[in-house]
TORPA-4810 file (N, C-alpha, C, O; in nm, 3 decimals):
<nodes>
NODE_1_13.109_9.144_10.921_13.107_9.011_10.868_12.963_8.959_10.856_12.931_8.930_10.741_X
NODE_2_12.876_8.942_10.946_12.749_8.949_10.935_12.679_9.052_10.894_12.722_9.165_10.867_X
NODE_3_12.517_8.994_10.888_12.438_9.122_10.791_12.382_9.218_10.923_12.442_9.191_11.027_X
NODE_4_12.294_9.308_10.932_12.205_9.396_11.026_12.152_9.259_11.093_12.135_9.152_11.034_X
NODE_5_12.127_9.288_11.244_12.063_9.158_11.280_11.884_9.207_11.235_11.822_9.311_11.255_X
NODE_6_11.850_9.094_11.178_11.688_9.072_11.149_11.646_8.978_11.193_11.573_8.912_11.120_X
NODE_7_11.677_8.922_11.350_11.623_8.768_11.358_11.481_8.824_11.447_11.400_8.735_11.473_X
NODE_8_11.447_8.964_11.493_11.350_9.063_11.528_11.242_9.004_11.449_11.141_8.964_11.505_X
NODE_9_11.260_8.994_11.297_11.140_8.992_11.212_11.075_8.906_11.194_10.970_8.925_11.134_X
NODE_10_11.110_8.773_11.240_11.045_8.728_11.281_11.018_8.601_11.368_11.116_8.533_11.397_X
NODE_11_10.892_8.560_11.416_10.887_8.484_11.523_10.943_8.341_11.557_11.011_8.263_11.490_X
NODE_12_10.890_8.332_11.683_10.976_8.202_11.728_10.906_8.108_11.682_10.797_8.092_11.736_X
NODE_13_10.943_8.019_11.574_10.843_7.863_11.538_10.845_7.748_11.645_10.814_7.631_11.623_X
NODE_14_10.883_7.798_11.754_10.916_7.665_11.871_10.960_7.545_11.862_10.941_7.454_11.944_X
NODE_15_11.054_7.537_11.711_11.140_7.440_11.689_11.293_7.490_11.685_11.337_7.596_11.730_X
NODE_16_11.348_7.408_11.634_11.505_7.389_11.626_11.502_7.425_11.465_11.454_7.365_11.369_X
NODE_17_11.578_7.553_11.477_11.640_7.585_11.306_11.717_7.575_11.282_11.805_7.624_11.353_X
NODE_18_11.746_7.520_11.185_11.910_7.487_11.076_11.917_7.594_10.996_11.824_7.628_10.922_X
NODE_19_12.054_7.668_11.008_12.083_7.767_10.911_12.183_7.657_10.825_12.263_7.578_10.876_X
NODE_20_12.161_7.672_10.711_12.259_7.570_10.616_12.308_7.746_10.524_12.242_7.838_10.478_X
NODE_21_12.490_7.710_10.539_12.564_7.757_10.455_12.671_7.685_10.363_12.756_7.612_10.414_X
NODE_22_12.665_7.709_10.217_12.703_7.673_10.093_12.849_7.744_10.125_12.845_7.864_10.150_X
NODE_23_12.974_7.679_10.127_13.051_7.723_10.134_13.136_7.718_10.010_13.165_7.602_9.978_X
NODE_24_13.198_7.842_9.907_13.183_7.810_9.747_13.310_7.875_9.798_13.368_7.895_9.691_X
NODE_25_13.375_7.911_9.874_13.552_7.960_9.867_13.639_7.843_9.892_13.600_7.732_9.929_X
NODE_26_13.706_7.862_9.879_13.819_7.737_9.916_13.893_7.827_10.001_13.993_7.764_10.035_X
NODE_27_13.895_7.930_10.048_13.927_7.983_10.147_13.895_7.941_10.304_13.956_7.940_10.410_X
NODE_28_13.749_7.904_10.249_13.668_7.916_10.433_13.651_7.753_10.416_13.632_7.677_10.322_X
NODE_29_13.670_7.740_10.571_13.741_7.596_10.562_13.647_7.594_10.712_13.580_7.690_10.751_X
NODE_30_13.660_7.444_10.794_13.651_7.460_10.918_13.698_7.572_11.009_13.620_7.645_11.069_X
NODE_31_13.837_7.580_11.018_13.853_7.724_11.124_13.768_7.797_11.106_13.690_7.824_11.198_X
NODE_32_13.755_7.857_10.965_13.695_7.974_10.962_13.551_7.995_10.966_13.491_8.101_10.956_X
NODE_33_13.494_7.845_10.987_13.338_7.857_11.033_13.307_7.835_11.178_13.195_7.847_11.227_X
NODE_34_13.448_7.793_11.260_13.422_7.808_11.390_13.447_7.939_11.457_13.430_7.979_11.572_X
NODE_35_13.505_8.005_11.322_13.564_8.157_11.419_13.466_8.184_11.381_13.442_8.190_11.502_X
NODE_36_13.342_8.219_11.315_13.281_8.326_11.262_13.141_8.286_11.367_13.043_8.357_11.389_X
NODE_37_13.165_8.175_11.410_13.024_8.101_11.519_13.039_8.152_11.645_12.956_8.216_11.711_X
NODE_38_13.160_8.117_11.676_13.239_8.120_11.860_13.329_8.217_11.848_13.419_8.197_11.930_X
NODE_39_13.348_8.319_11.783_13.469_8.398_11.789_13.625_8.397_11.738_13.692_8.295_11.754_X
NODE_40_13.656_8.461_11.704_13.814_8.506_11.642_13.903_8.407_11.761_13.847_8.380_11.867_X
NODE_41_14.039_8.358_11.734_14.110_8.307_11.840_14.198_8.372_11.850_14.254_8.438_11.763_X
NODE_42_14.233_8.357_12.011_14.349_8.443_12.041_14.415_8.374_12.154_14.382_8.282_12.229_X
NODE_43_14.528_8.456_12.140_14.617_8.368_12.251_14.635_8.440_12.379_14.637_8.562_12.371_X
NODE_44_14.651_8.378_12.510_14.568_8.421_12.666_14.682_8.374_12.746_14.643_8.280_12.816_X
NODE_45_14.780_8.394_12.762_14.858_8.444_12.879_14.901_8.517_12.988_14.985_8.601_12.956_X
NODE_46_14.870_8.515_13.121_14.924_8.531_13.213_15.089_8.637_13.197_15.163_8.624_13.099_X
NODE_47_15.112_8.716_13.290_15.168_8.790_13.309_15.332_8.763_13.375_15.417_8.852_13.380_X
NODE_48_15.351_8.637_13.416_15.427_8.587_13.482_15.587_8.525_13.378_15.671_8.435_13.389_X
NODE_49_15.560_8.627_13.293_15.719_8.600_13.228_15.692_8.467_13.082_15.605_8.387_13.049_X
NODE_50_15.838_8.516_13.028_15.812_8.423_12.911_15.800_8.257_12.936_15.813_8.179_12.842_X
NODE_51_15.783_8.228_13.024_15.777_8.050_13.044_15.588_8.011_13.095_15.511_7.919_13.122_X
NODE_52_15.596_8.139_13.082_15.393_8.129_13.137_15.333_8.053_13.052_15.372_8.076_12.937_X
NODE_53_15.247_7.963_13.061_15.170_7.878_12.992_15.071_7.967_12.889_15.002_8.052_12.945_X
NODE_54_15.063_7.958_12.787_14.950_8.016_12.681_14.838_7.924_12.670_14.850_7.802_12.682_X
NODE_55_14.737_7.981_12.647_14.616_7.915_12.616_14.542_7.953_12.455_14.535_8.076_12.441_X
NODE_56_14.503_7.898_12.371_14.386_7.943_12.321_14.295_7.975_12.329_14.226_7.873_12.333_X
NODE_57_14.222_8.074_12.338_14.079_8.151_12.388_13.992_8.193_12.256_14.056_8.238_12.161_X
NODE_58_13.880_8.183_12.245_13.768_8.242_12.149_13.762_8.379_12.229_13.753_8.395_12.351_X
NODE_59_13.772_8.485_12.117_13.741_8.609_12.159_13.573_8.602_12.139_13.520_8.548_12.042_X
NODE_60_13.514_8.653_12.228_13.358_8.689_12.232_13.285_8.805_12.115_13.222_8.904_12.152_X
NODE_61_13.312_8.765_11.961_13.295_8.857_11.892_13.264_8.744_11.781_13.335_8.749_11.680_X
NODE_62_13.155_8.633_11.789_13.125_8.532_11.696_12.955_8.564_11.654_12.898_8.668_11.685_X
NODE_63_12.901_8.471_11.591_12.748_8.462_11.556_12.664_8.458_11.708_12.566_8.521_11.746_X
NODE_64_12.762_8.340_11.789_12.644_8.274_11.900_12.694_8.296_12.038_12.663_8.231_12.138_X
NODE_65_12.816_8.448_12.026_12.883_8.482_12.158_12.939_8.622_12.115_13.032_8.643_12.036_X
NODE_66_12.862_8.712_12.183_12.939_8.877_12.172_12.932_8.923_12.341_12.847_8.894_12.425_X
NODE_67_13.034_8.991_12.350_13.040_9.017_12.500_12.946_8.971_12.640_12.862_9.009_12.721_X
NODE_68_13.023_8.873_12.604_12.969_8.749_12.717_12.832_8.687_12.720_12.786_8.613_12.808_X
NODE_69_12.763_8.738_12.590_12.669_8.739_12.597_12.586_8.668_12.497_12.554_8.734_12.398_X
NODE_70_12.522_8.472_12.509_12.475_8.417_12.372_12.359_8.474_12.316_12.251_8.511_12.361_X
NODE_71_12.415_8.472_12.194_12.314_8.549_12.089_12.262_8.442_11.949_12.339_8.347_11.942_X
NODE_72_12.215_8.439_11.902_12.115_8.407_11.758_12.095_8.262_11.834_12.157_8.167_11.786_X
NODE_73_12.008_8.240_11.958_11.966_8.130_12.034_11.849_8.076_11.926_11.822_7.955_11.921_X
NODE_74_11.785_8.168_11.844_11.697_8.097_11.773_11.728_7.999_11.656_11.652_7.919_11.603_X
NODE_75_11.853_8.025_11.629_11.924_7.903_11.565_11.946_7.801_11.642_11.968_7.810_11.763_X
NODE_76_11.941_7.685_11.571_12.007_7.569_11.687_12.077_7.495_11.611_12.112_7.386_11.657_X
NODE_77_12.115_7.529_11.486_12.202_7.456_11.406_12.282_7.498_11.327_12.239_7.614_11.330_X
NODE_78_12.361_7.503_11.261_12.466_7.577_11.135_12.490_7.473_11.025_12.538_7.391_11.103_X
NODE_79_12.493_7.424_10.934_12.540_7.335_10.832_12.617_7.379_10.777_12.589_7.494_10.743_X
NODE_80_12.725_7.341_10.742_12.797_7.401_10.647_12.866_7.287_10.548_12.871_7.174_10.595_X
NODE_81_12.907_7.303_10.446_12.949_7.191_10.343_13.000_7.303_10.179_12.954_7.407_10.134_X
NODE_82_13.119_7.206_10.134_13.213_7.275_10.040_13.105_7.239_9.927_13.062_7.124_9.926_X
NODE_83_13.048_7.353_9.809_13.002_7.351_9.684_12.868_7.294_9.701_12.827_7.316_9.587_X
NODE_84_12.758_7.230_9.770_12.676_7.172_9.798_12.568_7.200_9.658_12.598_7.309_9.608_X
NODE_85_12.510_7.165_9.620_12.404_7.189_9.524_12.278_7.019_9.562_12.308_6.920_9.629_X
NODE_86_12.176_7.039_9.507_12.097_6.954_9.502_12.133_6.837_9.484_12.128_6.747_9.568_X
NODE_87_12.187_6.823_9.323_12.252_6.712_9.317_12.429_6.667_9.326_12.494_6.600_9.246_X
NODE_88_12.464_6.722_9.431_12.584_6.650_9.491_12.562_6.652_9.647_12.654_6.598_9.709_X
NODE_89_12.433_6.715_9.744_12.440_6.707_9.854_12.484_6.552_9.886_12.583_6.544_9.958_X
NODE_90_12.427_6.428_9.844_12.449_6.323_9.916_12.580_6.276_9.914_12.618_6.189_9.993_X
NODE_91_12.676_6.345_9.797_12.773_6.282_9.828_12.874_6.369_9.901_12.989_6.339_9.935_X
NODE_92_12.800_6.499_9.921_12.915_6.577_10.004_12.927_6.567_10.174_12.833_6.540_10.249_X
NODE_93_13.032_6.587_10.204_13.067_6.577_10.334_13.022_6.715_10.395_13.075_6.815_10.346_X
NODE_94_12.900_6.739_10.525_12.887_6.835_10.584_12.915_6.834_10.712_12.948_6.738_10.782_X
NODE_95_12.902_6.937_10.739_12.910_6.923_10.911_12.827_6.990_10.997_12.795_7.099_10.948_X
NODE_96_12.777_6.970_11.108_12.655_7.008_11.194_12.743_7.094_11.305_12.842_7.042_11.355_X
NODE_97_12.703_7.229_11.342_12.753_7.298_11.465_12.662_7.351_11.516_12.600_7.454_11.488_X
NODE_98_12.648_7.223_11.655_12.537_7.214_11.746_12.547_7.370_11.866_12.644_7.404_11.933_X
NODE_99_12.434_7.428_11.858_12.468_7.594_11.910_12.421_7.524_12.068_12.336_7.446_12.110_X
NODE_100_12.522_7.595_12.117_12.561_7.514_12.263_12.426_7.577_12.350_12.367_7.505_12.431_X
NODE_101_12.380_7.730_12.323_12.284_7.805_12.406_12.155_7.841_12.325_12.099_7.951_12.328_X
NODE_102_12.118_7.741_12.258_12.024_7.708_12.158_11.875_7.706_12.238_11.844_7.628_12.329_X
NODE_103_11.792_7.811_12.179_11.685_7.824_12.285_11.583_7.661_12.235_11.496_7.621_12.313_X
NODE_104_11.601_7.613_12.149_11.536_7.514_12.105_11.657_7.398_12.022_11.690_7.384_11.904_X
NODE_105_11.688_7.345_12.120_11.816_7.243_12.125_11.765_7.137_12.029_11.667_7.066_12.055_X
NODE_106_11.852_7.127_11.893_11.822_7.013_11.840_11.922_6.862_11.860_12.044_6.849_11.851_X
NODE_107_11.837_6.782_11.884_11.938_6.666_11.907_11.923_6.516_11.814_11.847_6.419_11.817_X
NODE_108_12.041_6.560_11.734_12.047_6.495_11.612_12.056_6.326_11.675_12.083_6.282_11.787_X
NODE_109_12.019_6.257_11.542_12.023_6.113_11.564_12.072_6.084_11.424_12.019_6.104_11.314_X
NODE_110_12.228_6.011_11.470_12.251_5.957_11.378_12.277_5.794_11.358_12.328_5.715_11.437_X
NODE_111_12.226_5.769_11.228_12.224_5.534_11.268_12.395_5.533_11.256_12.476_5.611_11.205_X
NODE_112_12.404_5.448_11.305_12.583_5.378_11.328_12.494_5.204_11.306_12.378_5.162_11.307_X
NODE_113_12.658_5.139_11.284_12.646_5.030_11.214_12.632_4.931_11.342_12.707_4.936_11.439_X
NODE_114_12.526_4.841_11.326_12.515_4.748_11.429_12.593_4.626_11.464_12.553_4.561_11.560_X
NODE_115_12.735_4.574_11.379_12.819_4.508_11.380_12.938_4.576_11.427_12.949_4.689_11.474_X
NODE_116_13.016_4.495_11.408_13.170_4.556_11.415_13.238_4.451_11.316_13.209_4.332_11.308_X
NODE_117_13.333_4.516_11.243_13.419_4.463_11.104_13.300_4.378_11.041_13.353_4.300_10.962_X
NODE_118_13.174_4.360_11.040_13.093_4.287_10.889_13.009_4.186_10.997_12.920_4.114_10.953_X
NODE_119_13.038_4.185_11.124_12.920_4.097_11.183_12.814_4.070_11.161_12.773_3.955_11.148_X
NODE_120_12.739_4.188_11.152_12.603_4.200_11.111_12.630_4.269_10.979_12.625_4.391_10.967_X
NODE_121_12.664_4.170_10.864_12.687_4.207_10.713_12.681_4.364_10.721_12.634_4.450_10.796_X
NODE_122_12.775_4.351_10.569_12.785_4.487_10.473_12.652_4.531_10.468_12.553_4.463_10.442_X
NODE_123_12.662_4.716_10.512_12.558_4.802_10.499_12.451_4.794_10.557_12.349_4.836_10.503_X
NODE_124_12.450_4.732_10.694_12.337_4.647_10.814_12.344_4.811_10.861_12.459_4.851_10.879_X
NODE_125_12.250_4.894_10.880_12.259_5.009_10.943_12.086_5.039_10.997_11.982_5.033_10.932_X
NODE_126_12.109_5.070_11.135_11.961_5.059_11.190_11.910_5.197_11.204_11.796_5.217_11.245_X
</nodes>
């Protein structure tokens, strides 16, 4: 699913990198950008008969987790967003997947509205 790893080639910029992916299938949706980050899901039950509680589990076979072990730390971000081009980024909806073992942790800031229902008027954003 991924390419040869090349993150070898080159060095660490001692910031926080955003990998941004253009997602052009209508296939790959959220699930399928959290399985391909954190691993395939699977289901994790106990041995104790059919009334045993199941869990959902990430199998350790993702971008930023292979046998127990976090990997592409030099990322610290993923973007992903449906059809994205230049001119429709602003109106498309993306999403940020903050890499939990990120050797250079980015920590986004986003403005929220300083009213509640129009207090501090329409489009007051700090």
């Amino acid at each position: 699913m991924f390419p040869s790893n090349q993150s070898g080639r080159y060095e660490d910029p001692g910031l926080p990198i955003v990998v941004a992916v253009n997602l052009l299938s209508r296939l790959a949706d959220e699930l399928a950008v959290e399985q391909a980050l954190f691993g395939s899901l699977a289901v994790h039950s106990l041995r104790d008969g059919p009334s045993a509680p199941a869990t959902t589990v990430h199998q350790q076979d993702g971008f930023w987790m292979r046998q127990g072990e976090p990997l592409g730390t030099r990322v610290s971000v993923a973007l992903d967003g449906p059809n994205i081009d230049p001119g429709s980024f602003a109106s498309r909806w993306v999403k940020l997947w903050l890499h939990p073992w990120a050797t250079h942790p980015l920590e986004p800031s986003v403005p929220s509205s300083r009213g509640i229902g129009g207090r501090a008027g329409p489009g007051d954003i700090r």
